[in-house]
N, C-alpha and C positions, 0 to 999 in steps of 0.2 A: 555487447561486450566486445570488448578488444582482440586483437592476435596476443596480447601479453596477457590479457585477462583467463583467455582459455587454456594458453600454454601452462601457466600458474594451473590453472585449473586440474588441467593431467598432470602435473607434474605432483599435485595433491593427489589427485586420484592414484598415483601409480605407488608413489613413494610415502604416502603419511600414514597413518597422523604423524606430522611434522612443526614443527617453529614456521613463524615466517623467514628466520634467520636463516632455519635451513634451506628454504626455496633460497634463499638468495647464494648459498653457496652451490647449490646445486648451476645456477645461472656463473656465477663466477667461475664454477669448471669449465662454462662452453668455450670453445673456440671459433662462438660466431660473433663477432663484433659486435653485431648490431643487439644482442641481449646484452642488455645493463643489469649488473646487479645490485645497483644504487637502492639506498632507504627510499629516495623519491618517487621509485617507479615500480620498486616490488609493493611495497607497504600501502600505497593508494589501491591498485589492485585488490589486494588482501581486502581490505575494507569496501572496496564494489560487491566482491563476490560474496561480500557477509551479509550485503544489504541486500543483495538477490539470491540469500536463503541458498545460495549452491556452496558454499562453504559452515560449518557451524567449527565452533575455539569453543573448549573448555582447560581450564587453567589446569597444568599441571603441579603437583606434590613436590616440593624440594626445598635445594637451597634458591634458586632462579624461579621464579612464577613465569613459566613459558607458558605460552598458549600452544596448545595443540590443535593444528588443524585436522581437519577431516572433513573430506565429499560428501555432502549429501545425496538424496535419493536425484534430488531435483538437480544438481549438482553433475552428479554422473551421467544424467540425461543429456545435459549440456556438453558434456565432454564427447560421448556417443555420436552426438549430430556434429558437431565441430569436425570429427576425425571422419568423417562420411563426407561432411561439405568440401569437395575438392572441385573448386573452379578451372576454369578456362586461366582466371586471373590468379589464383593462387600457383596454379602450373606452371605460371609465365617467368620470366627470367628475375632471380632475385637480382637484389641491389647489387652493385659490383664496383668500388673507385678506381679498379685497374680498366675495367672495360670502357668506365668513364673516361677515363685519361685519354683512352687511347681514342677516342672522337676526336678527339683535340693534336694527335700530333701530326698533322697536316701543314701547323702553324710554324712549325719551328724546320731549324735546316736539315738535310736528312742525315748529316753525322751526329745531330742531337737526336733526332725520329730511335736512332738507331740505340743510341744509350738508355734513354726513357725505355725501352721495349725490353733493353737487357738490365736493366734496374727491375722490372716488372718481373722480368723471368727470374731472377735472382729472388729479389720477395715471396716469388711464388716457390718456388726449392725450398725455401728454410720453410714456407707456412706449410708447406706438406711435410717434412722432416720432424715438424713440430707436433702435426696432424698424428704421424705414424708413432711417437712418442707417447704422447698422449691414448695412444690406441692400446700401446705397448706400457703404458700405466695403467690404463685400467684392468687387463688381462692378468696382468702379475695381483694386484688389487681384488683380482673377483668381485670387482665395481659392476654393477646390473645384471640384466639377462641376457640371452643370446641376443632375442629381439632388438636390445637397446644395441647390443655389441654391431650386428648386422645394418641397420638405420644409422650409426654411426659413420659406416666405410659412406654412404652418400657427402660425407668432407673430402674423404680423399678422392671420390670420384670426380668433383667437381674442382677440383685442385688440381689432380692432372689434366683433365679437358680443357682447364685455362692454359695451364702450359703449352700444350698441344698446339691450341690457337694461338698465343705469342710466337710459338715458335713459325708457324705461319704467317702472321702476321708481319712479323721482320721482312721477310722476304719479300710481302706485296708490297709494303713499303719505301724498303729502302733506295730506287730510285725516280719515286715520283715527284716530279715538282710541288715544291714550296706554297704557301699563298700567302 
């Protein structure tokens, strides 16, 4: 199973019986990039985890024929060893396009090094403003548990730490040679 397969997974486990519809708005609240809330990528999932018995849908009652999901026994097992499994490699640095970027400004002259860093810092301000927003929606909202509340500040923590480093990083920068 996938890192989205399991994710879906907990996020069944914690929050359902649910739609798939709702996993996906659940995915559309985050403020991590890299989760999609697209039909293409919840909805294949949804259908791995039914053919591996860790997920069972029974139709609900209404005007809509939603499917309800719900974890199974087997299902929840899988969620237990996932959230245990914590690598060397899962620890390791998530993906990052600013940190990418910043490999690369070596190439250009240092009054541009200098803007690219303060463009970076500047994105980085508003995704935290946005970060602390969203913090400050969910809290007015009584959106989740403390748990989820707590596991959430690890956005803002890593949000300031890039800052930190930018702001670092300008400095080592700004007058080394070109290449």
């Amino acid at each position: 199973m996938t890192e989205l397969d399991l994710t879906i997974l907990a996020i069944i486990a914690r929050d359902g019986p649910m739609s798939a519809y709702d996993v996906r708005k659940v995915f559309a609240r985050s403020l991590t990039s890299t989760w999609s809330s697209s039909t293409g990528s919840i909805y294949p999932s949804i259908r791995r985890l039914q053919k591996a018995r860790h997920v069972a849908a029974t139709t609900a009652k209404g005007a809509r024929a939603r499917k309800a999901l719900r974890v199974t026994a087997s299902g929840r097992g899988a969620v237990d060893a996932w959230l245990l499994h914590i690598t060397a490699g899962v620890a390791g640095p998530t993906p990052n396009p600013i940190r990418t970027r910043m490999y690369f400004v070596g190439i250009v002259a240092p009054a541009k090094r200098s803007a690219i860093i303060r463009r970076a810092t500047e994105s980085t301000r508003a995704a935290i403003a946005a970060a602390e927003q969203a913090r400050a929606d969910r809290m007015a909202a009584d959106e989740g548990d403390a748990v989820q509340h707590l596991a959430s500040e690890g956005v803002l923590f890593e949000l300031r730490a890039r800052l930190e480093w930018l702001t670092w990083l300008e400095a080592q920068v700004r007058n080394l040679p070109s290449k």
